[in-house]
DSSP file (Angstrom, degrees, kcal/mol; ACC not computed):
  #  RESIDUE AA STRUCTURE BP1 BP2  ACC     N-H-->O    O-->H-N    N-H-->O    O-->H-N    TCO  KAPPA ALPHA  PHI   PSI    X-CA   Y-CA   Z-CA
    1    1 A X              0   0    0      0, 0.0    38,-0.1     0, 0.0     2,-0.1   0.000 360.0 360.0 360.0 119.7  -12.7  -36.2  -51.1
    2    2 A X        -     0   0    0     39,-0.0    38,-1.0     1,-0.0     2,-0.3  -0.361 360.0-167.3 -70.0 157.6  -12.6  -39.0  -53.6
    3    3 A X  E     -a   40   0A   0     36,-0.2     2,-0.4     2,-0.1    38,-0.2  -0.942   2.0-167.8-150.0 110.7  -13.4  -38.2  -57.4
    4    4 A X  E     -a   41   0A   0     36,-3.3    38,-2.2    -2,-0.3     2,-0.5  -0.796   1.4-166.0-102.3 161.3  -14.1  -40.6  -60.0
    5    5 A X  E     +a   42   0A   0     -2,-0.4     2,-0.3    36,-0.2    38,-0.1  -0.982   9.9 176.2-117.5 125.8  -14.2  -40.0  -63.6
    6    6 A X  E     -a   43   0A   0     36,-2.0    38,-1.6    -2,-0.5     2,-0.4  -0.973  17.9-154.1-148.6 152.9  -15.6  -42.3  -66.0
    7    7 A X  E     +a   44   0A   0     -2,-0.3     2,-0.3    36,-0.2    38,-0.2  -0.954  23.0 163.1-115.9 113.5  -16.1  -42.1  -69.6
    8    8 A X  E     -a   45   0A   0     36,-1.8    38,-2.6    -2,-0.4     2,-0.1  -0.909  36.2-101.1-136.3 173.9  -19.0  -44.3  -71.5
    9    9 A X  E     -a   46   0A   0     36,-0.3    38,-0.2    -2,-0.3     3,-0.1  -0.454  48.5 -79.7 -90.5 166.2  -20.6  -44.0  -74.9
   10   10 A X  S    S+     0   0    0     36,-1.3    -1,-0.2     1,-0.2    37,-0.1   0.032  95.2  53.2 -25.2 134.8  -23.9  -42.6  -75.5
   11   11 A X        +     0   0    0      1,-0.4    -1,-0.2    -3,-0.1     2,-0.1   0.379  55.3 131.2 106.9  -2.9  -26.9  -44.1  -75.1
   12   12 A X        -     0   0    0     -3,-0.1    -1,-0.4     1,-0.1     2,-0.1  -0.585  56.9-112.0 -78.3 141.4  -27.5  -45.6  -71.4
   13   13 A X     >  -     0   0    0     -2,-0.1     4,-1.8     1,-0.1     3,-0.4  -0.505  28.8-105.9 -70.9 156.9  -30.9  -44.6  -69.7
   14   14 A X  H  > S+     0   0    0      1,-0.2     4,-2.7     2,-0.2     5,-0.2   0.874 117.8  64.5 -34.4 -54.6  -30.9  -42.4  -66.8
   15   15 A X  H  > S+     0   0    0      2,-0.2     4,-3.5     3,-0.2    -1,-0.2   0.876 104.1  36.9 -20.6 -67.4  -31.6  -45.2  -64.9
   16   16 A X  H >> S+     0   0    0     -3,-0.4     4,-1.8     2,-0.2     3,-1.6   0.957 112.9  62.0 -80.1 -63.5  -28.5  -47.2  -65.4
   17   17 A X  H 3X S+     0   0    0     -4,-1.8     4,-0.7     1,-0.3     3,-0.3   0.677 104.1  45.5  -1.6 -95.2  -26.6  -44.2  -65.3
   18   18 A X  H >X S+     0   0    0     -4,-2.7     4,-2.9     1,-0.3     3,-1.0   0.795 110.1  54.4 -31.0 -45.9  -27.7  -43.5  -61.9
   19   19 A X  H XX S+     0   0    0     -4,-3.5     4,-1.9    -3,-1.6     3,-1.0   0.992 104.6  54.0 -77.2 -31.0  -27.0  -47.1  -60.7
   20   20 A X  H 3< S+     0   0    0     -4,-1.8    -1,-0.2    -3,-0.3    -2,-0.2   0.449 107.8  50.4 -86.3  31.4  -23.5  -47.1  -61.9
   21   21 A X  H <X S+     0   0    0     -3,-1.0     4,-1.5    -4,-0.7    -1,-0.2   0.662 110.9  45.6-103.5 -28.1  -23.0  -43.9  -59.9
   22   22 A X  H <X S+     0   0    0     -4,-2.9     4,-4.8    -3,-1.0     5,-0.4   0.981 121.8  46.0 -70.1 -52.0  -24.6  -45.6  -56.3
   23   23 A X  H  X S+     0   0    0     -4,-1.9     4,-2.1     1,-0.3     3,-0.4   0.963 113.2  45.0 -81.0 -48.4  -22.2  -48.8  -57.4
   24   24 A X  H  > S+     0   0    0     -5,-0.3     4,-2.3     1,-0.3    -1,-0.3   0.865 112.8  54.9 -32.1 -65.8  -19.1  -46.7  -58.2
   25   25 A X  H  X S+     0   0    0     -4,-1.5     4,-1.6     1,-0.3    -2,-0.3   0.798 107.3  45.4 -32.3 -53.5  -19.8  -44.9  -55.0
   26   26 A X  H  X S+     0   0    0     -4,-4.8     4,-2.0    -3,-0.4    -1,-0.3   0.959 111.5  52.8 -92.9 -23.8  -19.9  -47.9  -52.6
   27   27 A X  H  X S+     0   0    0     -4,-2.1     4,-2.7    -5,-0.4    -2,-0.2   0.906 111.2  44.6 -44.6 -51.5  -16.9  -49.4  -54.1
   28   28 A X  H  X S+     0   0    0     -4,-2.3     4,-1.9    -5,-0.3     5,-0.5   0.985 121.9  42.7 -35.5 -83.8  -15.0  -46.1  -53.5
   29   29 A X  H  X S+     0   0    0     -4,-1.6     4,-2.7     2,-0.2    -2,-0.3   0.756 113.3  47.5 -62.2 -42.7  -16.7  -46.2  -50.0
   30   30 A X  H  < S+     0   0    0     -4,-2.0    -2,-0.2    -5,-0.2    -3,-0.2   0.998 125.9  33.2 -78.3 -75.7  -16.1  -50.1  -49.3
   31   31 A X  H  < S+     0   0    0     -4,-2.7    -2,-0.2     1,-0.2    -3,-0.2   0.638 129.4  33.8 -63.4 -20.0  -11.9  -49.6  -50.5
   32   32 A X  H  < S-     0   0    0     -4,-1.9    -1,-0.2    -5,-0.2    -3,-0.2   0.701  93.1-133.9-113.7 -36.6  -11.3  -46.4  -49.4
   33   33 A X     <  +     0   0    0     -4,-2.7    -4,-0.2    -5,-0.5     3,-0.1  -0.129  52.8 157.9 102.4 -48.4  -13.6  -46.0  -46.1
   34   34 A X        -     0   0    0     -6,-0.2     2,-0.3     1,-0.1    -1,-0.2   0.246  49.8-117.3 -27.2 142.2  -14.6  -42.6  -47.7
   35   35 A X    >>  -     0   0    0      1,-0.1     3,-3.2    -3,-0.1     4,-0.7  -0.606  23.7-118.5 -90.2 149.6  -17.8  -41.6  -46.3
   36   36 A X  G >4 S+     0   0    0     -2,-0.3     3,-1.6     1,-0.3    -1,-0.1   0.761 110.0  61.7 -51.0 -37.5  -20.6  -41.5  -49.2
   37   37 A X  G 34 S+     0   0    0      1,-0.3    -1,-0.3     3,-0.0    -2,-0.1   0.200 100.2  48.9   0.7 -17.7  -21.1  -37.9  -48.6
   38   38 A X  G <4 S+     0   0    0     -3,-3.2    -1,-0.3     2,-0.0    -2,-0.2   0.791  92.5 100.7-123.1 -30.0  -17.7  -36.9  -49.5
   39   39 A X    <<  -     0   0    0     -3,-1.6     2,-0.5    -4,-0.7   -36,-0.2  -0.333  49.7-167.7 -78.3 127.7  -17.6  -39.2  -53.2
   40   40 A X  E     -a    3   0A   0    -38,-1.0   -36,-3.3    -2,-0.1     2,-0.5  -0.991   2.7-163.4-120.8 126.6  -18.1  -37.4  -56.3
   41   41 A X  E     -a    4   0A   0     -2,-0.5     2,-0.4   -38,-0.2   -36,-0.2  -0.947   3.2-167.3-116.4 117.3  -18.7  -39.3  -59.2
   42   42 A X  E     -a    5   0A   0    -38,-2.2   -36,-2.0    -2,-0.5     2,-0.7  -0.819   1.3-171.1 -87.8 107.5  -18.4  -37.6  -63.0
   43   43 A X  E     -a    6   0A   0     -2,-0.4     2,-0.4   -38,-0.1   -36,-0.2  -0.884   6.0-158.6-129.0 136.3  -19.6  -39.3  -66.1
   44   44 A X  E     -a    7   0A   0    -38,-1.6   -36,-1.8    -2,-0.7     2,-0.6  -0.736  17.1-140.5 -96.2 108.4  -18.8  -37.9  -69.8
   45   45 A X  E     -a    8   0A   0     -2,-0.4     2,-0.3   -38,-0.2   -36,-0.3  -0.605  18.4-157.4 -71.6 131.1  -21.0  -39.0  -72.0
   46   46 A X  E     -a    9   0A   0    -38,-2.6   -36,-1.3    -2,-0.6     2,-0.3  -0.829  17.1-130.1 -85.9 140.5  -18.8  -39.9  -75.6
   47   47 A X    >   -     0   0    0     -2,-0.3     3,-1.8   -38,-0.2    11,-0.1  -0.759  14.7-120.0 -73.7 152.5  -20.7  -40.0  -78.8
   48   48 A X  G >  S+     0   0    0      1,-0.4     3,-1.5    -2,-0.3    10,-0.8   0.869 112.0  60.4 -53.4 -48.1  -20.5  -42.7  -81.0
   49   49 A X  G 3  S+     0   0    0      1,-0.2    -1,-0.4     8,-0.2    11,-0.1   0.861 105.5  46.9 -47.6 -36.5  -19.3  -40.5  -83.6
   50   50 A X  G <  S+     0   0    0     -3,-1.8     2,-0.3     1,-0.1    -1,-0.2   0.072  97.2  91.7-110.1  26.0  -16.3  -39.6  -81.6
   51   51 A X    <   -     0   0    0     -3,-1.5     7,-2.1    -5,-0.1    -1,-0.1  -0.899  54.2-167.9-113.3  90.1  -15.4  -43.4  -80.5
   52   52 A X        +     0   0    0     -2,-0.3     6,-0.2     5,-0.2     5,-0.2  -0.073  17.5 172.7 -82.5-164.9  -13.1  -45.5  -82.4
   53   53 A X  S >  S-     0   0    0      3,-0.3     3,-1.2     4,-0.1     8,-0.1  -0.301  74.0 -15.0 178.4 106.0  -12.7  -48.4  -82.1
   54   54 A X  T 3  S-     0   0    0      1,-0.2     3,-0.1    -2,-0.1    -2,-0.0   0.875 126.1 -56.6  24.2  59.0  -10.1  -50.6  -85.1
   55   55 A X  T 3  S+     0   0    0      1,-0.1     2,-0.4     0, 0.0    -1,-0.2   0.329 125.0  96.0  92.5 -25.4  -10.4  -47.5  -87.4
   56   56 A X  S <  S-     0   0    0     -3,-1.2    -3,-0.3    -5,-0.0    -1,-0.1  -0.775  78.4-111.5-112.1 141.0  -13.9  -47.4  -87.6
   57   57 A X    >>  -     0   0    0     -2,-0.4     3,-1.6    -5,-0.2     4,-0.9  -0.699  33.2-117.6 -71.8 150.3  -16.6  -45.0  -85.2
   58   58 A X  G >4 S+     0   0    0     -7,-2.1     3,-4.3   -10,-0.8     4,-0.3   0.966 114.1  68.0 -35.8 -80.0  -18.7  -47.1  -82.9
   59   59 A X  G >4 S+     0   0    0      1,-0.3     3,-0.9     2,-0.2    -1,-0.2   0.435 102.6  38.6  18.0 -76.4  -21.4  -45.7  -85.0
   60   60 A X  G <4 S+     0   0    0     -3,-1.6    -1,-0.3     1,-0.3    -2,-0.2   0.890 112.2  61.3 -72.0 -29.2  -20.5  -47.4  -88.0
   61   61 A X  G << S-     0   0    0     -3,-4.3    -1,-0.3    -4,-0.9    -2,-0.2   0.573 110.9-114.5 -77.3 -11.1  -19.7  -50.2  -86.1
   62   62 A X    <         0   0    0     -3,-0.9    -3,-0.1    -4,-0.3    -1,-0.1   0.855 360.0 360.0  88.4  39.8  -23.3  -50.9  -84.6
   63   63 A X              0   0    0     -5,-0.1   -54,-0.1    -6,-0.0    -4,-0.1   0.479 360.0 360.0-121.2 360.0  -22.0  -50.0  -80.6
């Protein structure tokens, strides 16, 4: 059974959320063959606070 993990900041609607779980999911299915059924896809949301990015948190950075 394939398993992705992916990590994105804070702040996406449900919405997108959802579609980059269908797109992950047929990419995994289109390289792999996997049938969709079997794909489990994880995403961890980050907060901004806990994101650096050249020293700084996203936060401050406006991301």
């Amino acid at each position: 059974m394939p398993f992705a993990q992916i990590s994105i900041l804070e702040g996406r609607s449900d919405e997108k959320k959802a579609e980059l779980i269908r797109e992950v999911t047929e990419a995994i299915h289109r390289s792999l063959g996997a049938p969709r059924e079997a794909i489990r896809v994880a995403l961890y949301e980050v907060k901004k606070t806990e994101w650096g990015i050249g020293g700084e948190t996203a936060k401050k950075l406006g991301r």
